[in-house]
ZAMARGU-4260 file (C-alpha; in steps of 0.2 Angstrom, whole numbers, plus 5000, padded with zeros to 4 digits):
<rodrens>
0) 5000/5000/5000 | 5007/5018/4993 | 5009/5028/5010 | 5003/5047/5008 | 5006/5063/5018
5) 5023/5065/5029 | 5027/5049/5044 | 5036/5058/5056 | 5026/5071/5069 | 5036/5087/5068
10) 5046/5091/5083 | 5045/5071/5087 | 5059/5063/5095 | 5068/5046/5089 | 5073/5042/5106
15) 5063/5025/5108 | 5059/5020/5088 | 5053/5002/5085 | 5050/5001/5068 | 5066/4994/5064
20) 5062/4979/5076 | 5045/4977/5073 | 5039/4982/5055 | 5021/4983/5057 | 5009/4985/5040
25) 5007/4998/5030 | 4990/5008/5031 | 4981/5022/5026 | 4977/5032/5042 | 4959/5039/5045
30) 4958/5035/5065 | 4966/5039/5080 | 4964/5030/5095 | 4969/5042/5112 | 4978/5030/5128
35) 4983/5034/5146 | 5000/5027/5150 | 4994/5024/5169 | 5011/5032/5171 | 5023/5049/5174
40) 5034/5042/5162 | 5038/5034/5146 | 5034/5015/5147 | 5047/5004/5139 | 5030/4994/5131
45) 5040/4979/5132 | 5055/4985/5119 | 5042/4991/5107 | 5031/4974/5109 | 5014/4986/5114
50) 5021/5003/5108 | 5009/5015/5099 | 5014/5027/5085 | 5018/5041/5097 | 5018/5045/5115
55) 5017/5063/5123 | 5025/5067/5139 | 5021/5083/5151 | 5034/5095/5152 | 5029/5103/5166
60) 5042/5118/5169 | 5039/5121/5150 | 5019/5122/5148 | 5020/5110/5134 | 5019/5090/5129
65) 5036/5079/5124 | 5034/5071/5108 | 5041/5054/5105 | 5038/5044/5090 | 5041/5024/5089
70) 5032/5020/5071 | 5027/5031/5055 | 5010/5037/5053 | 5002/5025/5040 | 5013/5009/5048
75) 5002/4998/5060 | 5007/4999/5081 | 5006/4988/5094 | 4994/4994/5108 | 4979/4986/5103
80) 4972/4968/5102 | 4971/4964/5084 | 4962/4945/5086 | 4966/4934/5071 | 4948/4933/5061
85) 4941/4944/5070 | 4940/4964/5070 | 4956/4973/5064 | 4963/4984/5077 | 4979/4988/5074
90) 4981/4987/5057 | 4963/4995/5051 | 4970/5012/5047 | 4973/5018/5066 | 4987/5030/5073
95) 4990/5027/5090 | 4995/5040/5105 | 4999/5037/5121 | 4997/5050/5134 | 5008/5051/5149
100) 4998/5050/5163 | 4981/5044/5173 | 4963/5044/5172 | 4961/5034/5187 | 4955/5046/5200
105) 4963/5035/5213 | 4979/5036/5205 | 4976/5053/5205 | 4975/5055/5222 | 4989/5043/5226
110) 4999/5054/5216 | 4997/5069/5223 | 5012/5073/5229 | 5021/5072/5212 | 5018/5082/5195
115) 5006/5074/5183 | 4993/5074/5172 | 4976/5068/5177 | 4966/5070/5160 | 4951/5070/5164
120) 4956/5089/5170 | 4971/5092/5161 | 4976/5106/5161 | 4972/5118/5145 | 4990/5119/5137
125) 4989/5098/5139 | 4973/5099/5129 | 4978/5112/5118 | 4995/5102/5113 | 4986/5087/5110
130) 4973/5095/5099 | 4988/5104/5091 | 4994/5085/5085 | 4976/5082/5081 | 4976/5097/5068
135) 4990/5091/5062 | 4984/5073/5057 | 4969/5082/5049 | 4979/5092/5038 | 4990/5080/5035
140) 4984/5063/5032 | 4962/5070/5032 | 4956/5061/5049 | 4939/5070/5052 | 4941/5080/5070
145) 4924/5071/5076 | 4921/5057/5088 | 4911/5049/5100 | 4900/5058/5110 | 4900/5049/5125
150) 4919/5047/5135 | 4913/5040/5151 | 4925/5044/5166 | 4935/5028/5173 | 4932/5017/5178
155) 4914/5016/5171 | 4924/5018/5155 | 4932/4999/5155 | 4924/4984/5148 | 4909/4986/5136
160) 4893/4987/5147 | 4890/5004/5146 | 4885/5008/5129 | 4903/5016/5123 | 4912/5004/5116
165) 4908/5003/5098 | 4901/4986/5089 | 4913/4977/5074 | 4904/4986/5060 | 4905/5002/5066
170) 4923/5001/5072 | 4924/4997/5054 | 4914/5010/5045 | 4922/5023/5059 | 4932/5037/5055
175) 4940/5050/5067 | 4947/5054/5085 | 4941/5041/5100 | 4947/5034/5115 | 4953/5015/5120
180) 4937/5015/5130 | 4928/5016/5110 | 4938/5002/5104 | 4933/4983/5102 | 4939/4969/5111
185) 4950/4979/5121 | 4960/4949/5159 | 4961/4930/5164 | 4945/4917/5166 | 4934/4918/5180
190) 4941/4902/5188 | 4961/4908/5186 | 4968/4906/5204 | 4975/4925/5209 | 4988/4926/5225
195) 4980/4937/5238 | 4990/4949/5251 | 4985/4933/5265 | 4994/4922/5254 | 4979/4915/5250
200) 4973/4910/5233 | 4954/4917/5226 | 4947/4912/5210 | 4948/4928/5198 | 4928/4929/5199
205) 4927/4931/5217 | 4939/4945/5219 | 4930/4958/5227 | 4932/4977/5225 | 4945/4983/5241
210) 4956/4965/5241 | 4972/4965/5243 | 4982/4956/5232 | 5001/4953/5230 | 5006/4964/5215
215) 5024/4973/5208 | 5029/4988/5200 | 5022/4990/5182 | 5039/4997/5177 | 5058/4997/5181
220) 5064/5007/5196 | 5080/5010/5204 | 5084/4998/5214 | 5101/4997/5224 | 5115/5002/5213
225) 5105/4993/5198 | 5099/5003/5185 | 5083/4996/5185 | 5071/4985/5196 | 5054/4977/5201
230) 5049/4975/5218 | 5034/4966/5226 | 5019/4978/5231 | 5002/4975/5241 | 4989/4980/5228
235) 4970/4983/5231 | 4957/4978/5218 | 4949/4993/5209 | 4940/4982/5198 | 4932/4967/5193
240) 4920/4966/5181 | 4913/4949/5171 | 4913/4948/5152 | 4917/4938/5136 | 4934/4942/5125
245) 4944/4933/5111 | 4955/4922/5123 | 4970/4910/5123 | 4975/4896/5132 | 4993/4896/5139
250) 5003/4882/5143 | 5018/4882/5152 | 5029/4869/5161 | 5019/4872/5175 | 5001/4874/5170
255) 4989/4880/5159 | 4980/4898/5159 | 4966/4905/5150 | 4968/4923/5146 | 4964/4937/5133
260) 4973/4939/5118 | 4979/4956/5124 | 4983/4949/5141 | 5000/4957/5146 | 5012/4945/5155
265) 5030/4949/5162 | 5040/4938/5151 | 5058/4936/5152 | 5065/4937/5134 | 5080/4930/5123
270) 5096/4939/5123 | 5095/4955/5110 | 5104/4968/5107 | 5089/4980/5108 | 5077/4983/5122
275) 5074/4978/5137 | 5080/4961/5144 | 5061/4959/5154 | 5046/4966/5147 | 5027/4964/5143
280) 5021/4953/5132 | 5003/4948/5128 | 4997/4932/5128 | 4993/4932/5110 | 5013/4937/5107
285) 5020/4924/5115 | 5031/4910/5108 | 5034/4893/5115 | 5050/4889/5119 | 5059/4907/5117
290) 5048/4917/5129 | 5048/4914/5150 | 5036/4920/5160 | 5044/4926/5179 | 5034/4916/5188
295) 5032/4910/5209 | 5029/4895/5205 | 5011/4883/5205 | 4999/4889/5216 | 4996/4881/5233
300) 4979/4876/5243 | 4978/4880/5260 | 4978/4862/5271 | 4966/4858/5284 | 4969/4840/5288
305) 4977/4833/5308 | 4994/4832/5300 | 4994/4852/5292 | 4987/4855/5308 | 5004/4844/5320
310) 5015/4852/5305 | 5011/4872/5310 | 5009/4867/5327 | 5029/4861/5327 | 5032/4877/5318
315) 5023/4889/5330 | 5034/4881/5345 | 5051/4879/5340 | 5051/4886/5321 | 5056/4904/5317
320) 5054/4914/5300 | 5068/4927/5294 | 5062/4940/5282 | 5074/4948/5272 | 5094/4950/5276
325) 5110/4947/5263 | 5106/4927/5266 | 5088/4929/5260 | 5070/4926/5268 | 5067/4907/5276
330) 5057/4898/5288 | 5064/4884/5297 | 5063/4874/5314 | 5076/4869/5328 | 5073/4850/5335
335) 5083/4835/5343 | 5085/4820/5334 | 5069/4809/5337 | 5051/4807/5331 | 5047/4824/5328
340) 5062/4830/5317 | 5058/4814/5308 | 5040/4813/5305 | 5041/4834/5301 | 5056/4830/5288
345) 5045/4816/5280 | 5029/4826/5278 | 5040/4841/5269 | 5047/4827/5259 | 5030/4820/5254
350) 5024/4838/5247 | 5040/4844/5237 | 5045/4855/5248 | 5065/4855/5249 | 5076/4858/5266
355) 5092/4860/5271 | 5095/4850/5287 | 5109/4857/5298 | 5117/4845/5312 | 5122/4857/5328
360) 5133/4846/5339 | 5126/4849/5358 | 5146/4854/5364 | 5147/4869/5352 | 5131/4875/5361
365) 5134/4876/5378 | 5138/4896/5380 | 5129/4896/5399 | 5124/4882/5409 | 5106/4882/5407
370) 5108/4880/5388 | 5117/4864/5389 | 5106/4850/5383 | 5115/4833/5380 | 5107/4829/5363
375) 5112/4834/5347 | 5102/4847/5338 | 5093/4849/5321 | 5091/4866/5311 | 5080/4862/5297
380) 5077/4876/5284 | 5066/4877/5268 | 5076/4876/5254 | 5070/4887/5239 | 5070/4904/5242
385) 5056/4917/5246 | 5043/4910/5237 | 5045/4892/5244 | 5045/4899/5259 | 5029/4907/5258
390) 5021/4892/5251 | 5023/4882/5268 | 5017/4895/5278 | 5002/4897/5263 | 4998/4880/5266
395) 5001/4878/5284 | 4996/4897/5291 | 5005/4893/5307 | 4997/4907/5318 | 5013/4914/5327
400) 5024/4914/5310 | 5010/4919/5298 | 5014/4938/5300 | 5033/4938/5295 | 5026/4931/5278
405) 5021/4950/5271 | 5040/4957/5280 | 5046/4942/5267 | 5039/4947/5251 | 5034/4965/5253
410) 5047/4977/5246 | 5056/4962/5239 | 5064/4963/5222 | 5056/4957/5211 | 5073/4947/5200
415) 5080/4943/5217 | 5066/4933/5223 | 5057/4925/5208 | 5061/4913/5194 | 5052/4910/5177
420) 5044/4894/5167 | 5043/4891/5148 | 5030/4896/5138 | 5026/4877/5130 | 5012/4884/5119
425) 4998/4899/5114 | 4982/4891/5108 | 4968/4903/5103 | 4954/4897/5109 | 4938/4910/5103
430) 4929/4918/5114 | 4929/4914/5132 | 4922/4920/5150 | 4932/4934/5159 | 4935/4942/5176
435) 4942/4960/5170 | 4953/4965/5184 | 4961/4982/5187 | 4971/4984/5203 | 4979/5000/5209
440) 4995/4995/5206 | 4992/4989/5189 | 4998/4972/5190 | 4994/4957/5198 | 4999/4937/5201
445) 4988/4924/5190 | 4993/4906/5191 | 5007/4911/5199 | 5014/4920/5185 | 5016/4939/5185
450) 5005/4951/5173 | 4996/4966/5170 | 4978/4975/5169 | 4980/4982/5150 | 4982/5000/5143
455) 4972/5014/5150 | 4960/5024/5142 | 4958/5044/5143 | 4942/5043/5154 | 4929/5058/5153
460) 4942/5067/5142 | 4935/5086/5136 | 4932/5081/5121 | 4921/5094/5116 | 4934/5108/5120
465) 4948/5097/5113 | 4941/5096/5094 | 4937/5114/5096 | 4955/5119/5099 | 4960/5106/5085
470) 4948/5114/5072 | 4954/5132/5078 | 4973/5128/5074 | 4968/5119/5057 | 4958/5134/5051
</rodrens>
């Protein structure tokens, strides 16, 4: 397809361009989609795997928006689902722009303390540099400046039961400015197992608005002297609302999970000399055998059978629980040699769990008289790591040890602590029942794997006042 009209925004930074990585299809613009980046920063959109054409960032000192462009115009981006047979997305003539900021209130408030846009009151040079662009694209490349009436504010505006989100044949027959929150088939199944704050595991479908669930930083952070990081956060569900989407199955050397085709998951990559070495990937990107997804492992079920019951009795009396430190997090127990170091070590046997036994001759202990105790002595440790060690005291909940569980995995780092599994295959499966979760950290743990709620929308954008000033500066 001939490409008309010039492909690079003017003024538009090169900094993070993705073209050259991934090539995209040439098109013929006549639509442009408006996302919030749930963010104060560029994302890395996985090293250009969810990128749009262009993201704006605020400039706050400068009263103006910081251009950065990752594809040409008329070439196909990434931040839309685009479901094989079904309704193009991607590819059916639509620019993409990204928009630095929220349109969660809550994250507004959250973010009070630091400079940002919330859009849904952005400020009127914000608005007037979008419309600016807008103008631009009209002039340009001849997309209409009209759209949808209705820009619900969010988080009304997510999923499709309130009216806004447009049908397949009028996605295709549209042409225009609209939101993310207009866009078809734009989330895991109901009965995917999500790890709560208690360490506790709740079918996706029964999370309830206000849980708290075990969640990570979307994006890198400094941590330490490393250039970049995750670490584990306590999140809160902002969302959860039932529905039906294009959806694949999953398979890993673990499991198997049912998710939406844009379903982003935290996927350890193959060795490139481009982008970054962890990133996003949604579910219908993945490849088996090349991608991993960082994973704590299979889910665990909470036992409540006599010998669960002995088991967090032996580690409420003589066990302890470390959380953190330059050796790690563990839990572990001290006992003699006898019946209950044995029956303990053949129960952690008979459920996988690994331990490092450590014999403590009874003459190295004797610092004082009264702890002199003519028996050799048995530390036993869970071997593992972290997560291991939150999986006993998940399964177990021994009452006096239970707390130190959030002191292990709060705050933790994320590549410190966690491993990955292969991706063993992607099967699309059709249309499948979903629990659409938004938490107010935007990500989450499915399965055991790590992953994300999805791209924003601009909420109850000014529409109205934005076209205005887009038709004032193309006049």
């Amino acid at each position: 397809m001939t490409r008309h009209g010039p492909q690079k925004y003017p003024g538009a930074s090169l900094r993070y361009w993705y073209q050259d990585n991934y090539g995209g299809d040439a098109m013929e613009v006549n639509v442009v989609v408006l996302h919030t980046t749930e963010s104060r920063t560029v994302p890395s959109y996985g090293g250009g795997g969810s990128a749009p054409n262009l993201t704006a960032v605020p400039d706050f000192g400068a009263r103006k928006l910081k251009w950065y462009q990752h594809f040409d115009i008329d070439i196909s981006s990434r931040a839309l689902v685009n479901r094989p047979g079904g309704v193009e997305t991607n590819t059916l003539n639509v620019c993409q722009v990204e928009l630095v900021g929220t349109c969660d209130p809550d994250r507004h408030e959250e973010w009070a303390s630091e400079p940002h846009v919330y859009w849904p009151q952005a400020p009127e040079w914000a608005l007037r540099e979008v419309a600016r662009f807008l103008a631009w694209i009209s002039e340009e490349h001849d997309v209409p400046l009209s759209g949808p009436k209705l820009w619900l504010p969010y988080p009304k505006s997510y999923g499709s039961a309130n009216g806004q989100r447009m049908s397949g044949r009028k996605w295709n027959d549209f042409k225009g400015i609209c939101g993310h929150q207009h866009v078809p088939e734009n989330c895991v199944h109901p009965d995917t197992p999500v790890l709560r704050a208690s360490l506790t595991w709740a079918r996706a479908g029964d999370l309830e608005v206000g849980d708290e669930v075990v969640s990570f930083d979307e994006e890198t952070i400094k941590v330490g002297n490393a250039n970049g990081g995750r670490r584990y956060r306590r999140g809160v569900v902002t969302r959860n609302d039932p529905g039906m989407k294009e959806s694949y199955r999953v398979t890993t050397a673990d499991g198997a999970v049912v998710a939406t085709a844009d379903h982003p998951w935290l996927v350890r990559q193959p060795y490139v000399n481009w982008g970054p070495r962890i990133g996003w990937v949604a579910s219908k990107d993945l490849v088996p055998l090349k991608h991993r997804i960082i994973s704590i492992g299979e889910p665990w079920e909470l036992e409540d059978t006599r010998i669960a019951g002995w088991m967090a009795g032996v580690l409420d009396a003589d066990g302890h629980a470390f959380a953190g430190g330059r050796n790690g997090s563990w839990v572990g127990f001290g006992q003699v040699d006898g019946a209950v170091l044995d029956l303990f070590l053949s129960e952690c046997d008979r459920r996988g769990w690994m331990t490092k036994v450590i014999r403590r001759d009874w003459t190295q202990r004797m610092t004082r008289p009264l702890s002199a105790n003519p028996k050799d002595f048995t530390d036993v440790r869970i071997n593992g790591g972290m997560w291991a060690s939150c999986r006993v005291l998940g399964t177990l909940r021994p009452e006096r040890l239970l707390p130190v569980a959030a002191r292990m995995w709060e705050g933790a780092v994320v590549g410190k602590t966690t491993g990955d599994v292969a991706v063993l295959g992607a099967e699309r499966l059709g249309a499948q029942p979903i629990a659409s979760i938004s938490t107010s950290t935007g990500t989450y743990i499915a399965n055991g794997m790590l992953c994300h709620n999805s791209h924003g929308d601009p909420g109850a954008l000014d529409f109205a006042n934005l076209i205005e000033c887009a038709r004032e500066y193309a006049s």
